[in-house]
CHARMM-style PDB file with segment names, atoms N, HN, CA, C and O in Angstrom:
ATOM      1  N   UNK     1    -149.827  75.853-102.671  1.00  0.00      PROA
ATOM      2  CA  UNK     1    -148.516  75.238-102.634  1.00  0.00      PROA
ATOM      3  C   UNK     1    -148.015  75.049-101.205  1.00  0.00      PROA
ATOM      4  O   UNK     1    -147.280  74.124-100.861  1.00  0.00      PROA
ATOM      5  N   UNK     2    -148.416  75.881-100.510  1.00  0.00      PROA
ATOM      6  HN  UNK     2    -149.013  76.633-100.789  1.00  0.00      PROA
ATOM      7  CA  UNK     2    -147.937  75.703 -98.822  1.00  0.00      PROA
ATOM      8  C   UNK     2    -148.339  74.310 -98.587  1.00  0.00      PROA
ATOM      9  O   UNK     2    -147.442  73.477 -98.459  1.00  0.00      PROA
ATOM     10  N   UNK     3    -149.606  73.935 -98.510  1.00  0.00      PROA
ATOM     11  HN  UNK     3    -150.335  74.611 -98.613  1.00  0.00      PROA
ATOM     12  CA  UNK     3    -150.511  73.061 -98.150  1.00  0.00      PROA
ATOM     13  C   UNK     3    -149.427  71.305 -98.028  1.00  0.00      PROA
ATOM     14  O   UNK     3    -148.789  70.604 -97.243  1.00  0.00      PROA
ATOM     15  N   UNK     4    -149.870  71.405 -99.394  1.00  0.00      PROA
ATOM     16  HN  UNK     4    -150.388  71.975-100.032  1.00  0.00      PROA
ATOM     17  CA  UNK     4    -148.104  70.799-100.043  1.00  0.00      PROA
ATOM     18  C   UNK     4    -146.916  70.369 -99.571  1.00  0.00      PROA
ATOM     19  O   UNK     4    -146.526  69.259 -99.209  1.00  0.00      PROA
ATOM     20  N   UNK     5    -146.236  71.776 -99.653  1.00  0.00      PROA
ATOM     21  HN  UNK     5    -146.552  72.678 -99.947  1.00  0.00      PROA
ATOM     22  CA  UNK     5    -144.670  71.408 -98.259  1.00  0.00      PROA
ATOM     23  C   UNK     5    -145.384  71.200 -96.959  1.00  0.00      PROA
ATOM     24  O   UNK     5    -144.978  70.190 -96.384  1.00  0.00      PROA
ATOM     25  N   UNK     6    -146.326  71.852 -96.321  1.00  0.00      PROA
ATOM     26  HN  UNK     6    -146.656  72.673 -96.788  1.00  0.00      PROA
ATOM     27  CA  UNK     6    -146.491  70.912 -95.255  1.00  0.00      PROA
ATOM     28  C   UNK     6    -146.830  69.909 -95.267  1.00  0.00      PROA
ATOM     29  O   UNK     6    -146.435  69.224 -94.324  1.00  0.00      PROA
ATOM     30  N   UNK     7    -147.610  69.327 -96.159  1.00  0.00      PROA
ATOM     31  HN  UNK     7    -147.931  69.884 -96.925  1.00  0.00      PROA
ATOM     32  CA  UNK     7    -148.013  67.736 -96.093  1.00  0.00      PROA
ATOM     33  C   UNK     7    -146.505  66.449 -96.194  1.00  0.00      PROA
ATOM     34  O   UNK     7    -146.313  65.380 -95.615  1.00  0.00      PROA
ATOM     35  N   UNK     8    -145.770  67.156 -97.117  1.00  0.00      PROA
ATOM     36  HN  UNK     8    -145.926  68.024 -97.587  1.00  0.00      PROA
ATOM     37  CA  UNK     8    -144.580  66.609 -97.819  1.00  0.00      PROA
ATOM     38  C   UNK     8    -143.528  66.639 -96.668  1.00  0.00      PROA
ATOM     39  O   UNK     8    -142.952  65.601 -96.345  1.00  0.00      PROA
ATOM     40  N   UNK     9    -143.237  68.012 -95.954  1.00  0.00      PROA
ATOM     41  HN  UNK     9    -143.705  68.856 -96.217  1.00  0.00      PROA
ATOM     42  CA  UNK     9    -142.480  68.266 -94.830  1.00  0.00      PROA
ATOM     43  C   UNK     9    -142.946  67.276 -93.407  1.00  0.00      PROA
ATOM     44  O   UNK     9    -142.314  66.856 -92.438  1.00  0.00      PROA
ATOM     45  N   UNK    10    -144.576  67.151 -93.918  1.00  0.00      PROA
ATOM     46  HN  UNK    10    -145.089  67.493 -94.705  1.00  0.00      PROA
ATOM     47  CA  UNK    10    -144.761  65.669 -92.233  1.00  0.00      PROA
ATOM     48  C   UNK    10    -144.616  64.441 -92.684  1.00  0.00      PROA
ATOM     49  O   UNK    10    -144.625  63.623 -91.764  1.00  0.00      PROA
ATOM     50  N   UNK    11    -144.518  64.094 -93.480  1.00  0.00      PROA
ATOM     51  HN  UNK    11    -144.511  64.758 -94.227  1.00  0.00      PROA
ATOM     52  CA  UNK    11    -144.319  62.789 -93.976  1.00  0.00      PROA
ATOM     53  C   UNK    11    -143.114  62.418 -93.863  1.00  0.00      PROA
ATOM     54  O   UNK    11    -142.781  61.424 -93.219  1.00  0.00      PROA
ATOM     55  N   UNK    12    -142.123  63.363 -94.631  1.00  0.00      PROA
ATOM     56  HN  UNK    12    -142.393  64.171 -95.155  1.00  0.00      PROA
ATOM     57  CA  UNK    12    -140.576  62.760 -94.973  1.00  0.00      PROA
ATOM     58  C   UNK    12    -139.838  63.228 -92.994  1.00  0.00      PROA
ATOM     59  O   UNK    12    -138.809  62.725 -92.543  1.00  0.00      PROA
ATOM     60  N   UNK    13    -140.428  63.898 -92.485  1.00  0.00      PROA
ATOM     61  HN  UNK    13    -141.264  64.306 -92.851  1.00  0.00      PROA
ATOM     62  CA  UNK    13    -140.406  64.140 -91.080  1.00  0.00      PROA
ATOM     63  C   UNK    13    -140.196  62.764 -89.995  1.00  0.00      PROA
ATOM     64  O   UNK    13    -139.338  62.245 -89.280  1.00  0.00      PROA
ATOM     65  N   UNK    14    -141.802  62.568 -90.484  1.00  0.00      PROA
ATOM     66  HN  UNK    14    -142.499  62.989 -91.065  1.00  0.00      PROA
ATOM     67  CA  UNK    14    -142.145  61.598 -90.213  1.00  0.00      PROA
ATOM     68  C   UNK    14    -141.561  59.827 -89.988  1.00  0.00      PROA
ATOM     69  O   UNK    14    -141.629  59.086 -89.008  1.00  0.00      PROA
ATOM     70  N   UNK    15    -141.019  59.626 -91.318  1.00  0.00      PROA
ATOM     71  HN  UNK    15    -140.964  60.228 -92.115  1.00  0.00      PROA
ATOM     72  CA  UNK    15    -140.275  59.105 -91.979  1.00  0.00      PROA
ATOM     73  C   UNK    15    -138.872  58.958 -91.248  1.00  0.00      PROA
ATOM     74  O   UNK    15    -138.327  57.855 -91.285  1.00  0.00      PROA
ATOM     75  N   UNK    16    -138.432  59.719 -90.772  1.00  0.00      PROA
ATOM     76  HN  UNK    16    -138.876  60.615 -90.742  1.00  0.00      PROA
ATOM     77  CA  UNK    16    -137.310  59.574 -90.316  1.00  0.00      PROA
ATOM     78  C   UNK    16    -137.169  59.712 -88.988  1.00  0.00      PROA
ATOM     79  O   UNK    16    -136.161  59.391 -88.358  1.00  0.00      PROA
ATOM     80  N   UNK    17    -138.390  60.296 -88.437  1.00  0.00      PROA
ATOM     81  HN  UNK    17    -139.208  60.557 -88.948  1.00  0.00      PROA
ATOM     82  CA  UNK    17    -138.127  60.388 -86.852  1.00  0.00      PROA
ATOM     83  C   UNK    17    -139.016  59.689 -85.809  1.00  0.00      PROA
ATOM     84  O   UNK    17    -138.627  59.831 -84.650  1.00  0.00      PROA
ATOM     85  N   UNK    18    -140.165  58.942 -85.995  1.00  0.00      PROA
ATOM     86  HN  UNK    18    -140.481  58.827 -86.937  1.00  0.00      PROA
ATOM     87  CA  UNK    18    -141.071  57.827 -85.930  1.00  0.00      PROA
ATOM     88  C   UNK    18    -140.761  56.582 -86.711  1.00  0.00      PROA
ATOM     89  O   UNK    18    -140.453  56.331 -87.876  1.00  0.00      PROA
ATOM     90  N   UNK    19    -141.038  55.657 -85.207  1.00  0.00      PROA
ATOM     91  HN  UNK    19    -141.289  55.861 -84.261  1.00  0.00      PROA
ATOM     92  CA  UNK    19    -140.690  54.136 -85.595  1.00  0.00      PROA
ATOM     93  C   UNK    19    -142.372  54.035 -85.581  1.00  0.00      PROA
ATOM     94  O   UNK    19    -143.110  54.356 -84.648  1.00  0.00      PROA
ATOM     95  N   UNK    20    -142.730  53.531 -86.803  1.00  0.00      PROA
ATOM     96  HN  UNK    20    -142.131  53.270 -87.561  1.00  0.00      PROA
ATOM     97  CA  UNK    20    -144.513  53.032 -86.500  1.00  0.00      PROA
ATOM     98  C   UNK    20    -144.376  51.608 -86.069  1.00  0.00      PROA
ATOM     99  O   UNK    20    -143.625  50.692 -86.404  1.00  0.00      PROA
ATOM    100  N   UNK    21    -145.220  51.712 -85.333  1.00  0.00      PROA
ATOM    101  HN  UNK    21    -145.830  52.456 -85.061  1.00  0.00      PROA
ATOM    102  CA  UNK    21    -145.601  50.184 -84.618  1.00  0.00      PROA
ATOM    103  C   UNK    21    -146.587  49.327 -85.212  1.00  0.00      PROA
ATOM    104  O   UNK    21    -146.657  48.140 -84.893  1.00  0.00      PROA
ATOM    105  N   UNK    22    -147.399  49.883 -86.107  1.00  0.00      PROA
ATOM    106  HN  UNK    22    -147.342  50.848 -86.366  1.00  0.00      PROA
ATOM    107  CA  UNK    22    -148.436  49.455 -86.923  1.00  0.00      PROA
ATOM    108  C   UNK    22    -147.752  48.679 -88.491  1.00  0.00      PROA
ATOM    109  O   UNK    22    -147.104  49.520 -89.115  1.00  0.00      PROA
ATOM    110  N   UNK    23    -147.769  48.002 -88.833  1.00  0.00      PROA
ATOM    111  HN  UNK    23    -148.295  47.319 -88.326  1.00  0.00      PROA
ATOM    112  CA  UNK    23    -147.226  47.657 -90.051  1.00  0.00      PROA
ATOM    113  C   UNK    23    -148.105  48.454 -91.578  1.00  0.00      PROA
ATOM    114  O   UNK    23    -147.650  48.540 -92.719  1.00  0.00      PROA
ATOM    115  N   UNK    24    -149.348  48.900 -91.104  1.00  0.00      PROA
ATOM    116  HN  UNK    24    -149.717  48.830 -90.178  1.00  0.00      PROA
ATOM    117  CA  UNK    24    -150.163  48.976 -92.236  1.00  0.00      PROA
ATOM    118  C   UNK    24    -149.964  50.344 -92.204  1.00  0.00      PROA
ATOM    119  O   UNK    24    -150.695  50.772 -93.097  1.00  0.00      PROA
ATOM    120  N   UNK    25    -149.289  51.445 -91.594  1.00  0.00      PROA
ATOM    121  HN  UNK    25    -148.695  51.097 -90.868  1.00  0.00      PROA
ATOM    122  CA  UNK    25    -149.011  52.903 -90.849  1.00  0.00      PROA
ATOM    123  C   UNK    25    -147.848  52.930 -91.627  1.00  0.00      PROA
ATOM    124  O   UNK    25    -147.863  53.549 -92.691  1.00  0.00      PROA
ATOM    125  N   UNK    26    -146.589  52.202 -91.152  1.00  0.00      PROA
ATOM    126  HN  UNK    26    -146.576  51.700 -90.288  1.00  0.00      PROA
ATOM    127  CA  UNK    26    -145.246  52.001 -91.795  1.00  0.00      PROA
ATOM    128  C   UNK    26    -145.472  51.791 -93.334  1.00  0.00      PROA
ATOM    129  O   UNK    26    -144.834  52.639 -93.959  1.00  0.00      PROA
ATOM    130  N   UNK    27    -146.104  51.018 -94.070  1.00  0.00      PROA
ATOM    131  HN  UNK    27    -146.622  50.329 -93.563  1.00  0.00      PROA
ATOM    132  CA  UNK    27    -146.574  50.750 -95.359  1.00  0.00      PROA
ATOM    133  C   UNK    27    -147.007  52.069 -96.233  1.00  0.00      PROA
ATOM    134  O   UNK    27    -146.468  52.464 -97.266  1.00  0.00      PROA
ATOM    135  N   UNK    28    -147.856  52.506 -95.709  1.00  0.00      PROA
ATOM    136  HN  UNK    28    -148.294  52.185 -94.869  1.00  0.00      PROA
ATOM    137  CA  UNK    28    -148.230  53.839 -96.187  1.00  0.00      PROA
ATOM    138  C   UNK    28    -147.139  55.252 -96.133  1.00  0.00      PROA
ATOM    139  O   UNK    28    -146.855  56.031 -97.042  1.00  0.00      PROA
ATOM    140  N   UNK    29    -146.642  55.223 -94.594  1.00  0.00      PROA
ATOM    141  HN  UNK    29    -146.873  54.590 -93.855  1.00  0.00      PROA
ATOM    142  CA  UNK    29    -145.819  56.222 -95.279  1.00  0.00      PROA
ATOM    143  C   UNK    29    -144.859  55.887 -95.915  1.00  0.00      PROA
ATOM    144  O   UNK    29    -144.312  56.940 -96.242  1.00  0.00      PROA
ATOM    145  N   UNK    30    -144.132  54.803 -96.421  1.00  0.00      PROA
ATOM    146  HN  UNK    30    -144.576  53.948 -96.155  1.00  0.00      PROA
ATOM    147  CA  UNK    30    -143.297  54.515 -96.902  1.00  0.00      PROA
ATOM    148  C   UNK    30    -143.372  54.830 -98.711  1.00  0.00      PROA
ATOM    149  O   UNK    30    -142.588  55.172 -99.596  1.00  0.00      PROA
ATOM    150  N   UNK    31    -144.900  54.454 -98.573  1.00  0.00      PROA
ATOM    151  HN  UNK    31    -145.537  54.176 -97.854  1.00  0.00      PROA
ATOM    152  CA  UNK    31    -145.138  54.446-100.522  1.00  0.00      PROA
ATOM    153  C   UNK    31    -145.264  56.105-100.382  1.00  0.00      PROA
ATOM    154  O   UNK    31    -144.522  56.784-101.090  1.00  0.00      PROA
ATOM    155  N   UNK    32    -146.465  56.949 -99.213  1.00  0.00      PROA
ATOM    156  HN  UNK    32    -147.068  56.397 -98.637  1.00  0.00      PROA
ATOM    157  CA  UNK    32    -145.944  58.452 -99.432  1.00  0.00      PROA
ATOM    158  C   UNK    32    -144.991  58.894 -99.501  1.00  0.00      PROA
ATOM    159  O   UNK    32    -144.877  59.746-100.382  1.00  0.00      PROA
ATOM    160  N   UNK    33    -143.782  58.596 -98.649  1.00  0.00      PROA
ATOM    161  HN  UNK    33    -143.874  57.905 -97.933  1.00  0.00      PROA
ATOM    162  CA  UNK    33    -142.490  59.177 -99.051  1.00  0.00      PROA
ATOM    163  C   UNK    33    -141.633  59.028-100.099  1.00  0.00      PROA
ATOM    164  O   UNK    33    -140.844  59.857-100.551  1.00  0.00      PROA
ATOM    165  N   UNK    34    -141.894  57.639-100.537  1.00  0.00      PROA
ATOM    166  HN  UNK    34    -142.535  56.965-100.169  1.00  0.00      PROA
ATOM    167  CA  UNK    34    -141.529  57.094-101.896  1.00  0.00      PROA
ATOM    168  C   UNK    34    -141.680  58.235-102.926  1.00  0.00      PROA
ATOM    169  O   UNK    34    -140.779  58.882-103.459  1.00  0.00      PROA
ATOM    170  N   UNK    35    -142.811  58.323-103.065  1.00  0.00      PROA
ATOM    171  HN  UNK    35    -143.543  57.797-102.632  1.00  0.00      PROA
ATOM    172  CA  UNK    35    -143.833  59.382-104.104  1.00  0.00      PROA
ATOM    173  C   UNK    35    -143.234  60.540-104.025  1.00  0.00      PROA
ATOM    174  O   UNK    35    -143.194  61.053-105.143  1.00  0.00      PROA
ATOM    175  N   UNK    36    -142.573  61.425-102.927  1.00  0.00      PROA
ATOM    176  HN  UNK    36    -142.605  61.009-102.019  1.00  0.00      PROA
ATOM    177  CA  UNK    36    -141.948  62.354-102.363  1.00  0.00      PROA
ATOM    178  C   UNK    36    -140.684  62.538-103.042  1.00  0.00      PROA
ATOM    179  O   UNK    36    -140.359  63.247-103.994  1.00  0.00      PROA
ATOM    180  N   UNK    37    -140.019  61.676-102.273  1.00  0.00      PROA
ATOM    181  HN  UNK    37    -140.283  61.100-101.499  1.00  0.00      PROA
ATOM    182  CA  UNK    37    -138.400  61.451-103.125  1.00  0.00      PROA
ATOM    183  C   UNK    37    -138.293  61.515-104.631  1.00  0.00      PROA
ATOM    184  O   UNK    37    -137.161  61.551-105.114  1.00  0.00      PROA
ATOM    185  N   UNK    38    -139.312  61.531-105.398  1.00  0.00      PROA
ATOM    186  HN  UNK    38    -140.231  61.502-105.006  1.00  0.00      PROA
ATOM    187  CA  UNK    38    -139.442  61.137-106.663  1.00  0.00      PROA
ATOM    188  C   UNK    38    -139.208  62.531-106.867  1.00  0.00      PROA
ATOM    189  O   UNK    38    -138.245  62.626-107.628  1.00  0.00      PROA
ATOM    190  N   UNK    39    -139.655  63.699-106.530  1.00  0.00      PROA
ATOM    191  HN  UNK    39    -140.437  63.622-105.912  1.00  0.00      PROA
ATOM    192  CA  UNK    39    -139.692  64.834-106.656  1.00  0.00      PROA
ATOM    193  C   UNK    39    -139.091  66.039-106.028  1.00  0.00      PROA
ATOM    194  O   UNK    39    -139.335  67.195-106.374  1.00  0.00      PROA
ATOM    195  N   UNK    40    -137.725  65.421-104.416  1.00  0.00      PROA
ATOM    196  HN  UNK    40    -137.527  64.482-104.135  1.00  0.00      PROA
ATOM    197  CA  UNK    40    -137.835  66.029-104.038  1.00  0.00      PROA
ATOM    198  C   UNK    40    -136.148  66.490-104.386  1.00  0.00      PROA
ATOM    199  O   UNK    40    -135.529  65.473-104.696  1.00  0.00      PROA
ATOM    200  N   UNK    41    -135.218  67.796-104.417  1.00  0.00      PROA
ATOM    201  HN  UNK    41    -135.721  68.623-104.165  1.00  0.00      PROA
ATOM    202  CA  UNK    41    -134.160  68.217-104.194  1.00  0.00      PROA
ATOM    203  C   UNK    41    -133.128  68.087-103.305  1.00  0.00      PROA
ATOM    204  O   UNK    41    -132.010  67.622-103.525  1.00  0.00      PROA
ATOM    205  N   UNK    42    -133.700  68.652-101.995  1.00  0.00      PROA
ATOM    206  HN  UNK    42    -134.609  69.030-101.815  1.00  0.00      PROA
ATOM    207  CA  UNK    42    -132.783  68.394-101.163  1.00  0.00      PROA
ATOM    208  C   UNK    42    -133.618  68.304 -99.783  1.00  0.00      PROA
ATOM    209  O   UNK    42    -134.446  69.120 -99.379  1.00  0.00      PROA
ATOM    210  N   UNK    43    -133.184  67.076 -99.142  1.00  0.00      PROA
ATOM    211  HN  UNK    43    -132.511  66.413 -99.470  1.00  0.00      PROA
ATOM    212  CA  UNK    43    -133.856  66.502 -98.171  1.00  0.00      PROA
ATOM    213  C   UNK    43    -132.891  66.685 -96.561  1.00  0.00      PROA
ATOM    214  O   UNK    43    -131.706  66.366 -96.658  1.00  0.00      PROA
ATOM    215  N   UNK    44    -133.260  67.057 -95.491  1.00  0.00      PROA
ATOM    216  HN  UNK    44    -134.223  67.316 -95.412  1.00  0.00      PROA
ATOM    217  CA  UNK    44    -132.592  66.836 -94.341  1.00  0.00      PROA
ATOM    218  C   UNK    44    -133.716  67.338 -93.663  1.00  0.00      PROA
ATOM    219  O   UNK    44    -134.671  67.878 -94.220  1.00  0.00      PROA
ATOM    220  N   UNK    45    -133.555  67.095 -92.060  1.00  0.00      PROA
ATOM    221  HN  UNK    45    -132.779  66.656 -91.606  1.00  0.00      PROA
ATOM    222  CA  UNK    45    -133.992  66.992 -91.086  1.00  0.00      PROA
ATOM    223  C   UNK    45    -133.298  68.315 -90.122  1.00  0.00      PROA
ATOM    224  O   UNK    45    -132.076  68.208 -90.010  1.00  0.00      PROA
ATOM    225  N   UNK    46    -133.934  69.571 -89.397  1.00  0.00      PROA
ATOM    226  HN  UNK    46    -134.927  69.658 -89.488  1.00  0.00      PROA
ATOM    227  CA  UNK    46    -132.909  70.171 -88.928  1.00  0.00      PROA
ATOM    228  C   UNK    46    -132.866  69.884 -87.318  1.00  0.00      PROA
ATOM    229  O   UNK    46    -133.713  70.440 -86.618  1.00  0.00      PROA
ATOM    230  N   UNK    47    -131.836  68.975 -86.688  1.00  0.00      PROA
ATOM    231  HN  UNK    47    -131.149  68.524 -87.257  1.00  0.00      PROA
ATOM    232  CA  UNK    47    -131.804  69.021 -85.349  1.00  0.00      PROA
ATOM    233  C   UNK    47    -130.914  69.659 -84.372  1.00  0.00      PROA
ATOM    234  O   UNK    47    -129.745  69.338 -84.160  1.00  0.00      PROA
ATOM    235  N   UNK    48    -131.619  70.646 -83.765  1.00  0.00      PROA
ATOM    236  HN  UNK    48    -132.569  70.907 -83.938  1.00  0.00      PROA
ATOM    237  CA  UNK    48    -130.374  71.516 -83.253  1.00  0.00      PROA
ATOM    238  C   UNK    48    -129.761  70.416 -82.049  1.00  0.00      PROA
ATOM    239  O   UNK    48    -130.259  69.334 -81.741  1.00  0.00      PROA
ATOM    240  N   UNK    49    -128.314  71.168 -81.385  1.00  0.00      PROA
ATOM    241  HN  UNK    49    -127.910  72.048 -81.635  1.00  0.00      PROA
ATOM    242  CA  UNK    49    -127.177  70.342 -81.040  1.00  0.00      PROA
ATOM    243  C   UNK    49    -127.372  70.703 -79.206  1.00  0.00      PROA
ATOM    244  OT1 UNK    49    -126.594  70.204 -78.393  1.00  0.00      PROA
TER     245      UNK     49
END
């Protein structure tokens, strides 16, 4: 299950804090995170101040 939140934790990470420059990069994580959201509770990013 770790394996998991980390895979899930770099993606939706990912997702929000990388602009991909690749269109076929952007595509993919988009349907992974998609897939993510489907399942996920509660989502944020923690950035300290």
């Amino acid at each position: 299950m770790l394996q998991a939140a980390d895979v899930a934790t770099y993606f939706l990470n990912r997702s929000k804090t990388i602009a991909e420059k690749d269109p076929r990069s952007a595509d993919a994580v988009r349907k992974i995170v998609h897939f993510i959201d489907q399942i996920t509770v509660v989502d944020y990013v923690w950035a300290p101040r």
